[in-house]
N, C-alpha and C positions, 0 to 999 in steps of 0.2 A: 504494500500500500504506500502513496505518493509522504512524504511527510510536509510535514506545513511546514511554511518557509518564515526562515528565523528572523534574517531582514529584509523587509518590506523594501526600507526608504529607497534603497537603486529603482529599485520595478517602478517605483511613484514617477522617480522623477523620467523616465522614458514615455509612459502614460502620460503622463502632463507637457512634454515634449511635443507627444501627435494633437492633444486636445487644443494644445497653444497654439499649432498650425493652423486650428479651424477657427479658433477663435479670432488668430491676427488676420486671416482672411477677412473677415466677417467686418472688423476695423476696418481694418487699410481702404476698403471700398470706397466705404462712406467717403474719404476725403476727398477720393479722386473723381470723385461725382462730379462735377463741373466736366475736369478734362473730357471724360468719358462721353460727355454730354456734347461738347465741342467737338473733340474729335471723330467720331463717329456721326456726327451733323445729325443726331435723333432729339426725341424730346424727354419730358419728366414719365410720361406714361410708358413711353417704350423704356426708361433704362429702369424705370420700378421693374421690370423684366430681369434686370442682370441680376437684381439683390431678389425677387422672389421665386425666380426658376429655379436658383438656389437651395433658397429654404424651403420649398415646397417638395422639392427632392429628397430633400432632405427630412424633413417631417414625415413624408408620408412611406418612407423605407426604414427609419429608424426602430417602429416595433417589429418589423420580418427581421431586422439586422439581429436583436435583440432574442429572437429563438435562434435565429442562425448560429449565434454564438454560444448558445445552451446549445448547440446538437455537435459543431466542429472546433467548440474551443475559443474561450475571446479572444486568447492573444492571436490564432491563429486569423479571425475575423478582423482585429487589432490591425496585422499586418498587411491584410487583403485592400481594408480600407486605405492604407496609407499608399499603398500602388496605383488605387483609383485616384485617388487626389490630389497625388504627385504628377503622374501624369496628363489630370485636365489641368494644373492649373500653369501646365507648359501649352497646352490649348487656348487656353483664355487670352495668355500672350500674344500668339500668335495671332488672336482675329482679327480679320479686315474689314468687321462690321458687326453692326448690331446683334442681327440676330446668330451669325457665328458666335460670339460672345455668352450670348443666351443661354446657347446650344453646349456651351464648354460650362458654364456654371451650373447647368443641369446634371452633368457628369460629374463635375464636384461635387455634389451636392450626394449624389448615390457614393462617393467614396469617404466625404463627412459620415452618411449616417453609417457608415457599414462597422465605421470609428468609432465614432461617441459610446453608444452604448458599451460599449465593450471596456470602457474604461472605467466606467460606475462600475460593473460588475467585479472586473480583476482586481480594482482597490477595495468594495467591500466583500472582498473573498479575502485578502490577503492580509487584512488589515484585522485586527479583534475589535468588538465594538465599542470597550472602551476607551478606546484611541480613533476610533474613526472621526471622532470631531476634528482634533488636528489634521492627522492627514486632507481632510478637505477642507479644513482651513488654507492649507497648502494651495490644495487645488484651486481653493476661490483666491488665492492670491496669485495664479497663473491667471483669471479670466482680468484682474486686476492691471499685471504687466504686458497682457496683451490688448491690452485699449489703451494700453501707454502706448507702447512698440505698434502699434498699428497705423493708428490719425499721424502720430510722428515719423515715424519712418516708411509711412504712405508720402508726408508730405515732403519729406527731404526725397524720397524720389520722383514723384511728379514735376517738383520742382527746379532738377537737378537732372532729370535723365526724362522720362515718360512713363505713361501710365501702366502699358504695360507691365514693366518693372515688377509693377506692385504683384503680380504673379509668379513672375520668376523667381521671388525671393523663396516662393515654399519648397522649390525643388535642393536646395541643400537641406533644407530642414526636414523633410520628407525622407530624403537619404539615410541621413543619420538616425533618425528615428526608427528606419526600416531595421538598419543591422541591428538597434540597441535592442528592438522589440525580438529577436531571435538569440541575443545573445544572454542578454538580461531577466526579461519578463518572464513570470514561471507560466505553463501552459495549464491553466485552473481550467479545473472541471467540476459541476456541479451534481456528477454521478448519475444522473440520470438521461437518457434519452428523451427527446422530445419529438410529435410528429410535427407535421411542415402544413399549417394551415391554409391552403390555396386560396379554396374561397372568402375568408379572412381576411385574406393579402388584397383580393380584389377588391370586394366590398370597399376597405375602409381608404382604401388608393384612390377608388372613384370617386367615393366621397368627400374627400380634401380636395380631390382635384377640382370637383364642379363647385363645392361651396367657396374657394381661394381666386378659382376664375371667374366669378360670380362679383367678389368682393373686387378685386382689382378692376376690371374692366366694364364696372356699373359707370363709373362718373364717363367715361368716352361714351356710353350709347346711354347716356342718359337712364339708365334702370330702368332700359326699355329695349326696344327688339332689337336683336342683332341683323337680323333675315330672316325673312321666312315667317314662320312660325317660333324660329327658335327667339329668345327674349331671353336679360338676366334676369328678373324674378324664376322661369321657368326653370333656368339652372341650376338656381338656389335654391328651390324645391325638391330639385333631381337628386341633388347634395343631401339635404334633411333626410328624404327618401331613405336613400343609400345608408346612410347613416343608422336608423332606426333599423333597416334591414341587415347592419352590420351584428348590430350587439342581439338583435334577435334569434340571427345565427351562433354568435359568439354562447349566448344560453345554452345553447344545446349541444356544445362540443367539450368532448371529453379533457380536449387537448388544446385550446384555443387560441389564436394567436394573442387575443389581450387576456388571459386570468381574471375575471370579476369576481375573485375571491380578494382580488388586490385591493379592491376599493371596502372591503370589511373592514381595513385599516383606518381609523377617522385621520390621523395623522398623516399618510399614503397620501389619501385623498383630498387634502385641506391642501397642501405641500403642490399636489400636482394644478392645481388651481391659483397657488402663488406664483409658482412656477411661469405659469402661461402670463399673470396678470404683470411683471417684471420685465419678462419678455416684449410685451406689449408695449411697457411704457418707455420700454429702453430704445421701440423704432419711434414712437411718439418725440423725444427728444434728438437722438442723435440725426436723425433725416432732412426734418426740418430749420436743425441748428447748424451744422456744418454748411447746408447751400447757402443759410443766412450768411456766415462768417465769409465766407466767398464771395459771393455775388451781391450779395448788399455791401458789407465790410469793405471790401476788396481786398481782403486778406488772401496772401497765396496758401498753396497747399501744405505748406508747411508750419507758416505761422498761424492756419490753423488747428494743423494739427497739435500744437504747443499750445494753442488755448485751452484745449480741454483736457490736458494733461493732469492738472490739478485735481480734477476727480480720481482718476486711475490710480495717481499717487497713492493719495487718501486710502481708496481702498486695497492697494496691492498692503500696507502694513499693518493695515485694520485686520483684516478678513484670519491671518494667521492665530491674532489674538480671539476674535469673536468666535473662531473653532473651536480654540481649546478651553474655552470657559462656557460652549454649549457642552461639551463632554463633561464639565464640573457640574455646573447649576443649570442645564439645559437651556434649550433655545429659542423657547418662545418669549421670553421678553426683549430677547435680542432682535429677534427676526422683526416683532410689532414696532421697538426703536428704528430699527434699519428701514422698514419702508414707509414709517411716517419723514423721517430725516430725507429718505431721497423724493419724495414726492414736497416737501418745503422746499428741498433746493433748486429742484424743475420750478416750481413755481416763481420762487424769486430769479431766479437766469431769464425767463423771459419775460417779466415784468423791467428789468434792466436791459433789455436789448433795444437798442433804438439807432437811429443813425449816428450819431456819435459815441456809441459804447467801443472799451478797448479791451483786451484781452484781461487788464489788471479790475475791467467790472465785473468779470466774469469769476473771478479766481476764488471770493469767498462761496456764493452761491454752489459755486462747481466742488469746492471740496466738502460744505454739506452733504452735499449729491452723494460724495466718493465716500463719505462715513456712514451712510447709509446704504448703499451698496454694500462695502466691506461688512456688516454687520445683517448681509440677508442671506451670502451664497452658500457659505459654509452650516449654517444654522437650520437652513430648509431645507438642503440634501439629508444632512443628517435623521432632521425628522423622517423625511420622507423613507429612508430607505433602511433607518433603525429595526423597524418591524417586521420588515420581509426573510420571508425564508429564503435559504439558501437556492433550493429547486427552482425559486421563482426570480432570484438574483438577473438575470439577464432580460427574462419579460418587464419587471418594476421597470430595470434601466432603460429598455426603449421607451416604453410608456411614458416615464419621466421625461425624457430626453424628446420626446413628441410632442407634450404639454408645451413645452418650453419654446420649440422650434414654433411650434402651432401657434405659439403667441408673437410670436415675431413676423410669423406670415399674415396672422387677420392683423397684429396691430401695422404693419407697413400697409397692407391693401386700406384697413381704415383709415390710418393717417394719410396716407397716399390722397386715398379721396375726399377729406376732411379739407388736407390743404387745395387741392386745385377746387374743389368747390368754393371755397372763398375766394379763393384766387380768384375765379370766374365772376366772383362779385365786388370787389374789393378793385381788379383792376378796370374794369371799363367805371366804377364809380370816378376811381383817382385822375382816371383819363377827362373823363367826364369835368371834372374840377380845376383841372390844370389848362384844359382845352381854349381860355379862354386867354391864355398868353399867346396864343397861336395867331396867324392870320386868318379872318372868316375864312376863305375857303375852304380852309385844311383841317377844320373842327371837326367836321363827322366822320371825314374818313380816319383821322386819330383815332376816335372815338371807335371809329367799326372795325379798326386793326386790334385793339386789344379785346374784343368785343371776339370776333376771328379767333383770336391768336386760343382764348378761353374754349373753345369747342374745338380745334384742333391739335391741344397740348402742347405744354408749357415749354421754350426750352431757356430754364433758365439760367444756363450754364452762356449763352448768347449775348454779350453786349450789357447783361441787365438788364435787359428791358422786355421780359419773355415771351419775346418771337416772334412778338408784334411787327411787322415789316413798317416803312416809311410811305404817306400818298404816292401815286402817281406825279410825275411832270413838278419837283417841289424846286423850285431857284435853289441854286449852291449855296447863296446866302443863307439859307432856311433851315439847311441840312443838320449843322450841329444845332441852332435851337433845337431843334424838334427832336434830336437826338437826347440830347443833353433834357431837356420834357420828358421824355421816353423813358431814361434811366429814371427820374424821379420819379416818377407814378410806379415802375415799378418795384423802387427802393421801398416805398411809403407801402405800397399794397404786402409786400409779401409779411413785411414786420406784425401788419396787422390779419394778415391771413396766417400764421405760424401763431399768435394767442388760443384760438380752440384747439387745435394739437394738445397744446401744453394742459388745456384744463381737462379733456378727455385723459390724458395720460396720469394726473394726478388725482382724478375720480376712480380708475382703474387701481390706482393703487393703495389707496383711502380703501376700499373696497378689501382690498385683501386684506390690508392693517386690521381691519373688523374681523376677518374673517379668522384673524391666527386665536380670537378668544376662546376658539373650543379644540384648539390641542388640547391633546390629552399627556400632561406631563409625567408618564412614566417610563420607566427603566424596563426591558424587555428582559427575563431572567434568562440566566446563561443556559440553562438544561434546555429552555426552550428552541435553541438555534441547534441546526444541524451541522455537522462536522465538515468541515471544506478540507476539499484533496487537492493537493496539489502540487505539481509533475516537475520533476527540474526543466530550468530552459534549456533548451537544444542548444 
């Protein structure tokens, strides 16, 4: 029989190696959003495409990844992942367009999830439970240094070389990470076999995919027909459908791809709801903060990525600590601190965002932010995954690991649509108000360029002035006013279309802060967990 392995901390830090790849991916994006936007000559709605082909990949693989690795082994699953994702994201580099790009972040996104889960599982296998708080304290202070190392070392490259780049960087870290996962990480097994739920797979695949395509692509067809007969309401219904047809099946199988034995746990369950709600608020701010800091600010990609440093800080030396005193005094007062603190400091960052904010108005808000963070990530896993048994160790982790994703896909398709919907109100208003420094002629059609530009998606990575084109036949004279018009309306519109992001985002997580009052603060006794094998590394 395998014996359990004495030290953990190497195996940790090889697992936190592959999760930081997907994590700094997931960073790095964000800043180079303008470029992306520019160079590729596409709009806000098309490159919402690069960051939710992505995740929507990725969510909705993560619970099959998650039995996959209960049948062949996480590390081995571990390893599979990092070969998928190593090599899209030498694809992504390479694209010569939009939907190339798409196409390669959709492939990421299948060798993130094949990853993730597999990492929650190996560390609470390897790790005893009364040390698991640290260890993911650990872990939450890698999501900490990877939203440092991401906006920042996206923007020193963007800035410095091109967006690309921002790709290229995972293939040495992908490398190493590959040999360390065979040489290091022990090959845990949860002793049991599992079978391979197909229809499971299907079901709940179609279901993300019609409810996420649903949510993203309502504001372009107005949440109404696309063709035909087909319409987003209809597909949103196809989604619910699917859904309800998911877990109806899931009832009835022996062997099921999600366990609804998992959710007996009030803690599981509370946990994987925080989980999503975190998620959510984290594309609520970072999406629509970074194009601010760019395209309003005029900050390049690097100075802004250095603006928001100060949260990551914050939490990359918090999160260590708030582990290991959930392991002491557990983690529910931590976790209700942590997401009241970050939803106060979204609040206040963009009550302070305006045309003349600098990086140094940002820095106290943002590091509330980061002490709030640093006091959720370590605290919630813990809960979440204290309670589960071992047999069920890689199901819990996908599951968790979908919540989470899942919250990141509806919160960018909501915020997605939250902001261009004001957009579409906010800027033909601003146009509207400014119009009248113009010469009469050129007032409506100002006015019907931004009015245009709102129904055929934003590019605001353009000029500043989102995509709105210039009249016809305007005197050369004319050119910069109406340019220099142009920026301001939509300097002014987007500051005030980025406010209900921010109060959606901190409703979302006021929400959960309520919701941590019914953990259940106990200790799970030791006879009660089953015995974890586990196999030397190869």
């Amino acid at each position: 029989m395998p014996q359990p392995l004495r030290n953990p901390w190497p195996a940790l830090l090889i697992v936190c190696l592959g999760f930081f790849m997907i994590m700094l991916d997931t960073t790095i994006v964000y800043v180079a959003t303008p470029s992306i936007l520019t160079s590729l000559q596409t709009s806000l709605d098309s490159v919402l495409w690069v960051f939710n082909g992505y995740l929507l990949a990725y969510a909705v693989l993560l619970i099959t990844a998650g039995r996959l690795g209960d049948l062949f082994g996480p590390r081995n699953l571990f390893a599979a992942g990092l070969v998928v994702f190593t090599g899209a994201s030498a694809l992504c580099g390479l694209s010569q367009d939009v939907g190339q790009l798409i196409a390669a972040r959709v492939v990421q996104g299948v060798g993130g999830a094949l990853l993730a889960p597999q990492s929650l599982a190996i560390l609470t296998s390897i790790f005893p439970r009364e040390r698991m708080g640290a260890a993911l304290g650990f872990w939450g202070a890698v999501i900490g240094v990877s939203t440092i190392a991401g906006p920042t070392l996206g923007g020193l490259i963007v800035t410095n070389f091109d967006w690309r780049w921002i790709f290229f960087v995972n293939v040495p870290i992908g490398i190493v990470a590959l040999v360390g996962a065979f040489l290091i990480v022990p090959d845990v097994r949860p002793g049991r076999m599992h079978r391979f739920d197909v229809v499971g797979v299907v079901l709940s695949g179609a279901s993300l995919l019609a409810i996420v395509y649903g949510l993203i692509e309502g504001q372009r067809y107005e949440w109404g027909t696309i063709s035909g007969v087909i319409s987003i309401p209809l597909i949103l219904a196809v989604g619910v459908v699917l859904f309800v047809a998911f877990l109806a099946w899931e009832r009835s199988q022996a062997e099921p791809l999600v366990p609804l034995r998992l959710f007996n746990h009030r803690n599981y369950t509370l946990m994987n709801g925080t989980s999503l709600a975190v998620a959510f608020a984290m594309q609520g701010i970072f999406l629509p903060f970074t194009i601010y800091l760019q395209s309003v600010r005029g900050m390049s990609a690097l100075e802004a990525g250095l603006a928001v440093a100060p949260m990551s800080l914050v939490s990359m030396f918090v999160a260590p600590f708030s582990g290991r005193l959930a392991d002491r005094f557990g983690g529910k007062y931590f976790l209700m601190a942590g997401l009241i603190l970050f939803a106060t400091g979204t609040g206040v960052l963009f009550v302070f965002a305006s045309l003349d904010s600098t990086w140094q108005t940002f820095a106290a808000p943002l590091m509330v932010a980061g002490l709030g963070m640093g006091c959720v990530f370590a605290p919630m896993t813990t809960l979440a995954m204290k309670d589960v048994a071992t047999r069920d160790t890689g199901a819990a982790s996908g599951v968790f690991n979908t919540m989470r994703q899942l919250g990141a896909v509806v919160g960018s398709a909501v915020i997605g649509a939250v902001l261009q919907a004001q957009l579409a109100i906010d800027l033909p208003a601003q146009a509207a108000a400014r119009s009248g420094q113009l010469p009469p002629q050129f007032r409506d059609q100002f006015v019907s360029g931004f009015a245009q530009a709102s129904r055929s998606g934003f590019q605001v990575g353009v000029g500043q002035s989102g995509g709105a084109q210039l009249p016809p036949n305007v005197p050369a004279q004319s050119v910069a006013q109406i340019q220099q018009i142009a920026r301001d309306v939509f300097e002014n519109a987007f500051i005030l279309a980025m406010h209900p992001t921010a109060v959606v985002a901190i409703i979302v997580l006021l929400l959960a802060a309520a919701g941590c009052v019914f953990i259940v603060g106990r200790r799970v006794p030791a006879e009660s967990r089953e015995p974890v094998l586990v196999a030397a590394a190869d």
